[in-house]
C-alpha positions in Angstrom: 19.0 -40.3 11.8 17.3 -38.3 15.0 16.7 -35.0 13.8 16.0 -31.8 16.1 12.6 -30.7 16.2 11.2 -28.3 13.5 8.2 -26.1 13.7 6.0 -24.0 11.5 4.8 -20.7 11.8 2.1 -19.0 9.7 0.1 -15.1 10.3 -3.3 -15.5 8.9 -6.3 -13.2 8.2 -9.3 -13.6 6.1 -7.6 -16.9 4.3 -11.0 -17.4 2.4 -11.2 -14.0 1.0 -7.6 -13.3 0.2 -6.7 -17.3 -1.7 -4.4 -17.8 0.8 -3.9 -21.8 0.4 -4.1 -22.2 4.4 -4.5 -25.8 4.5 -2.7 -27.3 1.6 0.0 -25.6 2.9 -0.1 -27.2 6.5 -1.4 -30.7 4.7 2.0 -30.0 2.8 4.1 -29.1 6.3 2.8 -30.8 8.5 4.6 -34.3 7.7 7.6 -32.6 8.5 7.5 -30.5 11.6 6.8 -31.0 15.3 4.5 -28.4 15.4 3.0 -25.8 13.2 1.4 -22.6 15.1 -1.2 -20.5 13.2 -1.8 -17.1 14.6 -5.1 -15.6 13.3 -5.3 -11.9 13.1 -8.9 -11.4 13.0 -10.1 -13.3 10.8 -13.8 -12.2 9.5 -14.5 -14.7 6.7 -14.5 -17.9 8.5 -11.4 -19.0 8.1 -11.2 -19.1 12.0 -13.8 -21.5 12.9 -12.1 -23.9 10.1 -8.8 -23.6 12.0 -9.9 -24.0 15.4 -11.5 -27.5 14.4 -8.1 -28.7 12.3 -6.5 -27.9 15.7 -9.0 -29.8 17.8 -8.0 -33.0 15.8 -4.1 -32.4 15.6 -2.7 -32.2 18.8 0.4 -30.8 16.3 -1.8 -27.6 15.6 -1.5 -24.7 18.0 -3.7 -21.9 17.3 -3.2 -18.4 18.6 -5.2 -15.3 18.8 -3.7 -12.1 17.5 -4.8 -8.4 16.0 -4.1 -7.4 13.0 -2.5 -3.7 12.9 -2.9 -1.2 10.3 0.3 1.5 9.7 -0.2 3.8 6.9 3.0 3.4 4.1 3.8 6.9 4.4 4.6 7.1 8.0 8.1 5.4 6.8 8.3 8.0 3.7 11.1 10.6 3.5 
């Protein structure tokens, strides 16, 4: 069966610090989608330099470059 092609889509920051399971997760993914974008938001910890170099080797990777944005909880309050 020729199935359509899937892709993966993951916001990162700080992966190290926070125990965000960044890799097993696209180890676990990848198998099964065409391409799998990460989109760091500033990442401080090192999590970026590791990312950028599992994208050099997997054509599959796509790495983007994003900010991460602040809003204070009570701007929504009531």
């Amino acid at each position: 069966m020729n199935y359509p092609p899937v892709s993966a889509c993951v916001f990162i920051r700080d992966t190290f610090d926070g125990a965000f399971m960044l890799f097993e997760s696209m180890a676990s993914v990848l198998p099964f989608v065409s391409d799998f974008l990460v989109m760091d938001l500033g990442s401080t910890d090192g999590t970026l330099h590791y990312v950028e170099q599992v994208a050099e080797q997997n054509p599959r990777v796509r790495l983007v470059h994003g900010q991460f944005t602040h809003q204070d909880a009570n701007v929504f309050a009531t």
